[in-house]
C-alpha positions as CSV (number, residue, x, y, z in Angstrom):
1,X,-20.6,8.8,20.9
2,X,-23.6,11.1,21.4
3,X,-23.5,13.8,24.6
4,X,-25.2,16.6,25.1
5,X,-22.5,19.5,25.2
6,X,-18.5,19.6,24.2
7,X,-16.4,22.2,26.2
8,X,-13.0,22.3,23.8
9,X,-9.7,24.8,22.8
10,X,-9.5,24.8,26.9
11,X,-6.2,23.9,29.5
12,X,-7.7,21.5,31.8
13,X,-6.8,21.4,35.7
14,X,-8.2,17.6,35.9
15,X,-6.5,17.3,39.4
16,X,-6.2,13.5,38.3
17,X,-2.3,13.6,39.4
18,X,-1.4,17.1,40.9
19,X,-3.0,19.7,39.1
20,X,-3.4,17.1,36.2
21,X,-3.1,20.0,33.1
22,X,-4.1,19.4,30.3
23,X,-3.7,21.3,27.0
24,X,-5.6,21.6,24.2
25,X,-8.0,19.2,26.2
26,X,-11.6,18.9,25.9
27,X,-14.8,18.0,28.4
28,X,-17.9,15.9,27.0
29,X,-20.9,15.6,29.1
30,X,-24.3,13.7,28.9
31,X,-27.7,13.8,31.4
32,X,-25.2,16.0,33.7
33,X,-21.9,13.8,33.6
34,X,-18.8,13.7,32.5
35,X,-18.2,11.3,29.5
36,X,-14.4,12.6,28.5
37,X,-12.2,14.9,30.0
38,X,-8.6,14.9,28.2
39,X,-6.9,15.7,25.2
40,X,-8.9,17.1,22.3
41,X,-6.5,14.5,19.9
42,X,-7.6,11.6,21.8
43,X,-11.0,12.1,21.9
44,X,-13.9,9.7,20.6
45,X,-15.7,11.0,17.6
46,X,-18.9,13.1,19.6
47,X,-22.2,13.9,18.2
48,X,-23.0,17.2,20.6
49,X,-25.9,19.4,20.6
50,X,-23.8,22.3,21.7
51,X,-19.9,22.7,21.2
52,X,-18.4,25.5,23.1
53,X,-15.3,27.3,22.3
54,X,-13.2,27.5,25.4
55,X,-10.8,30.4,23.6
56,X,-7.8,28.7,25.6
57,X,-9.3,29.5,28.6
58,X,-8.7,26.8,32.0
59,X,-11.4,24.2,33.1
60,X,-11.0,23.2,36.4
61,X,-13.5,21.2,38.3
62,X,-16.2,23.5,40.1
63,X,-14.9,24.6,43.5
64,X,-15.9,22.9,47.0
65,X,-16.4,24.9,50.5
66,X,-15.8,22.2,52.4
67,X,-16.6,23.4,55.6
68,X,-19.2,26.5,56.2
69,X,-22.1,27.4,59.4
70,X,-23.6,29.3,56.2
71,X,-27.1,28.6,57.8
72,X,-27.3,31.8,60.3
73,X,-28.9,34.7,61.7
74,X,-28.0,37.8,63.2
75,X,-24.0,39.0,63.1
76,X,-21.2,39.3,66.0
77,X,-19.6,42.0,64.5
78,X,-19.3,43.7,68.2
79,X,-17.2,41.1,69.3
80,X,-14.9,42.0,66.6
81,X,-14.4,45.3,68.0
82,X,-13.9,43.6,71.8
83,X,-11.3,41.1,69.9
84,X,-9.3,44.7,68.9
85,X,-9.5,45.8,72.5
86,X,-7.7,42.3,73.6
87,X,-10.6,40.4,74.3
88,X,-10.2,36.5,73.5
89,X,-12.6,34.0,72.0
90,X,-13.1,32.0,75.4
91,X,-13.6,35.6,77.0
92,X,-16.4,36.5,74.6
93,X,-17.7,33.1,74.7
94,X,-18.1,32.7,78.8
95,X,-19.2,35.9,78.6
96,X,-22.5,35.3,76.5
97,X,-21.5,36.2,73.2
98,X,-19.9,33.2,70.6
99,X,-22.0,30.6,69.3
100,X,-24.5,31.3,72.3
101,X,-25.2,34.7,71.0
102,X,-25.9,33.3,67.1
103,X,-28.1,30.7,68.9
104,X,-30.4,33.6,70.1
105,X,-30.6,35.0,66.6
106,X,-31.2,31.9,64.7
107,X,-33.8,30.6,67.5
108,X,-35.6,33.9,66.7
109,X,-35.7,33.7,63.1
110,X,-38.0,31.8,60.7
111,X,-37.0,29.4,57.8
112,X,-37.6,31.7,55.4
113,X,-35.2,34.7,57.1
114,X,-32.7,31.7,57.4
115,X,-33.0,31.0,54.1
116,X,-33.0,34.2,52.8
117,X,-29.7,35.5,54.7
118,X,-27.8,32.1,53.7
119,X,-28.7,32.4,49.7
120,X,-26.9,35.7,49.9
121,X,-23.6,34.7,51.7
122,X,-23.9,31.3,48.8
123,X,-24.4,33.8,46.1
124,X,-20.8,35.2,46.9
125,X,-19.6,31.9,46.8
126,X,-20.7,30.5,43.8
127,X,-19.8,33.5,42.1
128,X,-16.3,32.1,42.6
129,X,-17.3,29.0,40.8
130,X,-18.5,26.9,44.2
131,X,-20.7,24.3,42.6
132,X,-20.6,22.3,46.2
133,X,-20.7,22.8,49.7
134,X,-21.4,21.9,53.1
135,X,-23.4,23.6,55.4
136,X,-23.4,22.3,59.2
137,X,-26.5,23.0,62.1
138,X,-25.0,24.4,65.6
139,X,-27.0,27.4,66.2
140,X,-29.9,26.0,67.4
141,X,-29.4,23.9,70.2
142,X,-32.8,22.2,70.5
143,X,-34.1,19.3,68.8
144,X,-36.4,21.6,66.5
145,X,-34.0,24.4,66.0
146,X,-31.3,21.9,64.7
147,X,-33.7,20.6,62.3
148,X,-34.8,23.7,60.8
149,X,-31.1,24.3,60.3
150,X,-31.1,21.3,58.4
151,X,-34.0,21.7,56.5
152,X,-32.7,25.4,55.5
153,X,-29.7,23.8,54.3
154,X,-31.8,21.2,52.2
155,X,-33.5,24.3,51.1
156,X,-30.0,26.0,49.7
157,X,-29.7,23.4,47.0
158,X,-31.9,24.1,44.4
159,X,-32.5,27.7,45.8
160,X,-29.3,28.8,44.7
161,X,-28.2,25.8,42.1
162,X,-25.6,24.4,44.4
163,X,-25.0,20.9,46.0
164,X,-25.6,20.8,49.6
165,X,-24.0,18.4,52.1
166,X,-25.9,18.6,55.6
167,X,-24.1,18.1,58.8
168,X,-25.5,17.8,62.1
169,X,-23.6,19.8,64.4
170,X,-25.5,19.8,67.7
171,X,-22.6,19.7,70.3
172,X,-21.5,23.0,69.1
173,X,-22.0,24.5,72.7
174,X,-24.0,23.7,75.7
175,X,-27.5,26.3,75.3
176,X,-27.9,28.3,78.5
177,X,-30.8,26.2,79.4
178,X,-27.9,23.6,80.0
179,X,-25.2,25.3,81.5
180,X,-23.8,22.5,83.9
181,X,-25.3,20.1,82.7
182,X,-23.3,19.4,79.2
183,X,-23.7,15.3,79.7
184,X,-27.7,15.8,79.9
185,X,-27.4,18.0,76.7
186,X,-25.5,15.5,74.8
187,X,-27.9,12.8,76.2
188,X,-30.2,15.4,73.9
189,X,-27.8,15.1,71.2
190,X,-27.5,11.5,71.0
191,X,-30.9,10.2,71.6
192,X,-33.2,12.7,69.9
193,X,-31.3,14.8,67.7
194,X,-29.4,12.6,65.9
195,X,-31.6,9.5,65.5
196,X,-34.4,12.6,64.1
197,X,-31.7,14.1,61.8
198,X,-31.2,10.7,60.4
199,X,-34.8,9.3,60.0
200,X,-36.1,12.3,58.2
201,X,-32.8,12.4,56.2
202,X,-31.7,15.8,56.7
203,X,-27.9,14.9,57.8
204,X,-25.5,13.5,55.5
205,X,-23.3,13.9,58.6
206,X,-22.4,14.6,62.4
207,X,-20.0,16.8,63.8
208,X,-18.6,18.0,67.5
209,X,-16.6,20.8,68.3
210,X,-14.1,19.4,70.7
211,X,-12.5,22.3,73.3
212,X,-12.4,23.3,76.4
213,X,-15.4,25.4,75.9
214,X,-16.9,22.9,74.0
215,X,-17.4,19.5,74.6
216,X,-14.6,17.1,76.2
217,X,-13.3,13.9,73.8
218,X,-15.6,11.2,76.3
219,X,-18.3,13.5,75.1
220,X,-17.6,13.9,71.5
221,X,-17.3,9.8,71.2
222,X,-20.8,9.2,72.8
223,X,-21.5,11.4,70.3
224,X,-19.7,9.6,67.3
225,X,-21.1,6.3,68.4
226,X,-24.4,7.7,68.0
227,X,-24.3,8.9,64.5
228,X,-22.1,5.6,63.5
229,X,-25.4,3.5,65.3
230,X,-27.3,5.5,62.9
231,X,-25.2,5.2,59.5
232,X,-23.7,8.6,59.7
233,X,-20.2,9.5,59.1
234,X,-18.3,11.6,61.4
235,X,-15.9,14.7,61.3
236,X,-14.5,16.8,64.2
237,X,-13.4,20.7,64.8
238,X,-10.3,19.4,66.5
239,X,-7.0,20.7,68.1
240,X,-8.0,24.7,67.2
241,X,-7.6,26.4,70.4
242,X,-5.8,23.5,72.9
243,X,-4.6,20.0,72.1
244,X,-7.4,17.2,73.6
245,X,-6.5,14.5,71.2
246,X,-9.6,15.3,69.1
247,X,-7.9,14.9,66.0
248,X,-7.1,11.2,67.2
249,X,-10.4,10.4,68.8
250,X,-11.7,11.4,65.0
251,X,-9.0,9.3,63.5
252,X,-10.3,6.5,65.2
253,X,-13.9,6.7,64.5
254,X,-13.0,6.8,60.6
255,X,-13.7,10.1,60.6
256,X,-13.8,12.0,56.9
257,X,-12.2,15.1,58.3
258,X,-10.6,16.6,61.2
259,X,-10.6,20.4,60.8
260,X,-8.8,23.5,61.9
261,X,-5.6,21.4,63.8
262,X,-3.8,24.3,64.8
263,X,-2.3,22.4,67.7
264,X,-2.1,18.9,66.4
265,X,0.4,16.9,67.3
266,X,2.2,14.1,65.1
267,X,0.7,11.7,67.2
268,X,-2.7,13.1,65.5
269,X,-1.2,13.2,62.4
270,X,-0.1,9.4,62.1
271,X,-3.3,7.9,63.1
272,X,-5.3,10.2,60.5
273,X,-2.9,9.2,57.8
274,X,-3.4,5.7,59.0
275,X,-7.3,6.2,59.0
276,X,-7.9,8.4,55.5
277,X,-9.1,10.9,57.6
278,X,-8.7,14.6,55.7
279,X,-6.8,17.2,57.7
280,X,-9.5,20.8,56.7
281,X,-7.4,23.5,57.1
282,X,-9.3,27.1,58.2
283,X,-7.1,29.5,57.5
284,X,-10.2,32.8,57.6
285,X,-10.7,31.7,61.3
286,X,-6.9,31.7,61.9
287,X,-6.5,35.0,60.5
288,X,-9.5,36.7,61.7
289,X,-9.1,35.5,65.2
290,X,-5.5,36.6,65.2
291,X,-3.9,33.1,65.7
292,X,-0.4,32.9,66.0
293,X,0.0,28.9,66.1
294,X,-0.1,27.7,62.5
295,X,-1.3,23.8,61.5
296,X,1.6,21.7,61.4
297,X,1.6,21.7,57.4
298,X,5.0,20.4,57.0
299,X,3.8,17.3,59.5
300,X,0.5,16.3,57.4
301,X,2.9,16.1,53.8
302,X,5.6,14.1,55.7
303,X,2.5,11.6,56.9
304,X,0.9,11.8,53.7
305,X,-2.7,13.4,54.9
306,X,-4.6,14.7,52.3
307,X,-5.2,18.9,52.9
308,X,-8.8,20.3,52.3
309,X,-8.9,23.9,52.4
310,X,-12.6,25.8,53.7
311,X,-13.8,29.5,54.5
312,X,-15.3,28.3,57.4
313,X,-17.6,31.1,56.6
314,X,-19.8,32.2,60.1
315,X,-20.6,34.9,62.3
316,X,-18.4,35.1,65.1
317,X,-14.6,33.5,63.8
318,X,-14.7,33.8,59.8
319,X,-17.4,36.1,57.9
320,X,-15.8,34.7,54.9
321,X,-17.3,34.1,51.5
322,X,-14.7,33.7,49.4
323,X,-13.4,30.4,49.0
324,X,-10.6,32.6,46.5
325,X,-9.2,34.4,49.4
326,X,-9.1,31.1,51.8
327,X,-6.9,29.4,49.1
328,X,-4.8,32.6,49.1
329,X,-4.8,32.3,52.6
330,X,-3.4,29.1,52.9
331,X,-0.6,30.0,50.6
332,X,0.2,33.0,52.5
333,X,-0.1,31.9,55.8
334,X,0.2,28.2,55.9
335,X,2.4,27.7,53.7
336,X,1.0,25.5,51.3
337,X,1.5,25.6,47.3
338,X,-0.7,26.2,44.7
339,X,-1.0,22.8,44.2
340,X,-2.0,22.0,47.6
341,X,-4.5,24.7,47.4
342,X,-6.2,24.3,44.3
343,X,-6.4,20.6,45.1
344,X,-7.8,21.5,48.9
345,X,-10.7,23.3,47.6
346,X,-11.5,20.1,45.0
347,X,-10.1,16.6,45.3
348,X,-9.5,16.5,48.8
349,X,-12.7,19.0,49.6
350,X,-14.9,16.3,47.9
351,X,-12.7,13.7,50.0
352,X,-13.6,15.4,53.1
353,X,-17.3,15.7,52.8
354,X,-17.3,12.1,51.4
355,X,-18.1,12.8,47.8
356,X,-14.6,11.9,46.3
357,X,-16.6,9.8,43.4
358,X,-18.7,12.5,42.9
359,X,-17.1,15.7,42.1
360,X,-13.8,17.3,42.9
361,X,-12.3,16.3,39.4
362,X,-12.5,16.2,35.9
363,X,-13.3,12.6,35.1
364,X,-15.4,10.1,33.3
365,X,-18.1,9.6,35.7
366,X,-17.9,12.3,37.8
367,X,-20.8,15.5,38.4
368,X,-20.3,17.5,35.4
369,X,-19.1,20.8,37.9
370,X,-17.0,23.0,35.9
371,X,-15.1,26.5,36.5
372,X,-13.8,28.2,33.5
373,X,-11.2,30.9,34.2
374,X,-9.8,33.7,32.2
375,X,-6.5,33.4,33.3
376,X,-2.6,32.5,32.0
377,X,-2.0,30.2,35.0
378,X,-3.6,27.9,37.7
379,X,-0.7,30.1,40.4
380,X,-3.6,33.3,39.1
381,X,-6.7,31.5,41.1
382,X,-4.4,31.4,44.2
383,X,-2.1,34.8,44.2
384,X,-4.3,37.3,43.3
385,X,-6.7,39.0,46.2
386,X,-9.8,40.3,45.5
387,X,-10.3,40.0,41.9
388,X,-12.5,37.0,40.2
389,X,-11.5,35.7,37.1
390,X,-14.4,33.2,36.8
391,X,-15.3,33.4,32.9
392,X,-18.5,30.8,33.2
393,X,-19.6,28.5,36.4
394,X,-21.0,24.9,35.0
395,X,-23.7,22.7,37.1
396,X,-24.8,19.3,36.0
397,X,-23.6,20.3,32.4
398,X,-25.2,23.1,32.5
């Protein structure tokens, strides 16, 4: 069999069945996929152009940030400091800071700033072996500022040798130019920005933040039925600061993910599992926001819901660009094993952004994205905090 390059002497994290390990296994890719992933002793004969020597070290699929607002300008780090003093995210917000106050900054700026500030929040990220991610709109507001966004996020991909999932997120907040008037500014949503979004192909999806100071759930499924009118798929910031049943309402529209789901109930949680829909846990935003209400982890393994893990990474709720530390965190915080957490930030992160036959493993088929790791043990990628053990980051099979 004839591929282009052999990866062998390597562990492999396959993440076929749990972590799926692999000893003395081996990786064979051609034109940028995977042809073999398993044992060394099992493999076809190859004729390779390049064999590399692994040295023992762990192959794991390359990482996923499921979930980011990478796509920004300007920083909130004031309301950090009002957040020490006792402020809370709905004070800041109604009081002109929040999303409202990155929309300013991110009206102001060009593509090219945009594009510029995001490449070097990406560059942390696939320094950690990220060879995926998503990247959502919401600081715009306007029909043309969304689709700038968009066409920023576009822009990431080959600027910084990353795949980019796009997701329109117009009902973030209600612009000032709006305020009491939300149903006219989803009327916006829904009849210009996502029927533009989709025609010039610049969304692979829509989203909603669903809150009290966001948009209510008869909102959010206008909304939904727009994008599904237009062939996009649907996810949903849902249950993170109150319960509204968004987690449901997402559940219901087939939604790939429901994310954050601090306060879901198992109401929620049954009619996800029921759906497929992926339950993207946030852990940055919980800890940098202070939260003391944790995602009912034990409730999504009972039901069966598959756990992505994200940074979340923004301005204003979780300057994070370390998709390391958010594993950690979900350990540490939520919980959750090394298992869950190495398979939240590949499997079911490919899962959630739709992309679960695409990369997120190590199989025949599949994107070859690798991460090799100098370390002695998967548990090292999720326990240790603030030290990168990434040995060499792979793209395409290369």
């Amino acid at each position: 069999m004839i591929c282009d390059r052999i990866w062998r002497n390597a562990t492999l994290m396959t993440m076929a069945d749990g972590l799926g390990l692999v000893p003395l296994g081996m990786v064979a890719a051609r034109d940028g996929r995977i042809v073999y992933a398993g044992p060394e002793a099992d493999a076809p004969a190859f004729s390779s152009a390049e064999t590399v020597d692994c040295e023992g070290r762990f192959i794991s699929p390359g990482l996923i940030d499921c979930h980011t607002h990478i796509v920004h300008a300007g920083d909130r780090a004031n309301e950090f400091a009002m957040r020490l003093h006792g402020a809370t995210y709905e004070e800041i917000a109604r009081a002109g800071g929040g999303i409202v106050s990155t929309m300013k900054a991110t009206r102001a700026a060009s593509e090219v700033e945009l594009l510029a500030s995001a490449q070097r929040r990406v560059a942390a990220l696939v320094a950690e072996g990220v060879t995926t991610i998503e990247v959502k709109s919401g600081y715009g507001l306007t029909l043309d500022d969304e689709m700038k966004m968009l066409r920023v996020a576009r822009a990431l991909g080959p600027a910084a040798e990353v795949t980019v999932c796009t997701t329109l997120l117009g009902a973030h907040a209600v612009p000032p130019e709006y305020v009491g008037l939300s149903d006219a500014y989803i009327d916006l949503v829904c009849g210009a920005m996502i029927p533009a979004a989709a025609q010039a192909g610049l969304a692979d999806a829509v989203d909603a933040f669903c809150e009290g100071i966001g948009f209510s759930p008869e909102q959010v499924e206008r909304v939904f039925a727009a994008a599904l009118a237009h062939g996009l798929p649907v996810k949903l910031h849902a249950e993170q600061l109150s319960h509204l049943s968004g987690a449901t309402l997402a559940a219901r529209h087939g939604a790939l993910s429901a994310d954050h789901l601090e306060h879901a109930t198992r109401a929620d949680i049954a009619a996800m599992a029921q759906a497929g829909t992926v339950a993207t846990l946030l852990p940055g935003a919980y800890y940098f926001m202070r939260e003391t209400h944790r995602p009912p982890v034990e409730w999504l393994r009972e039901a069966g819901v598959p756990i992505a893990i994200a940074t979340d990474c923004n301005p204003g709720t979780s300057p994070l660009t370390s998709i390391l530390l958010a594993a950690n965190m979900g350990a540490t915080l939520f919980g959750l094993t090394v298992e869950e957490c190495l398979r939240g930030v590949t499997v079911h992160a490919a899962r959630a952004i739709g992309l679960s036959g695409e990369v997120g493993k190590l199989a025949a088929g599949h994107a070859c994205d690798l991460a090799i790791w100098d370390i002695g043990d998967p548990a090292e990628l999720v326990c240790r905090i603030g030290f990168n053990p990434l040995y060499k980051r792979v793209r395409h099979g290369r």
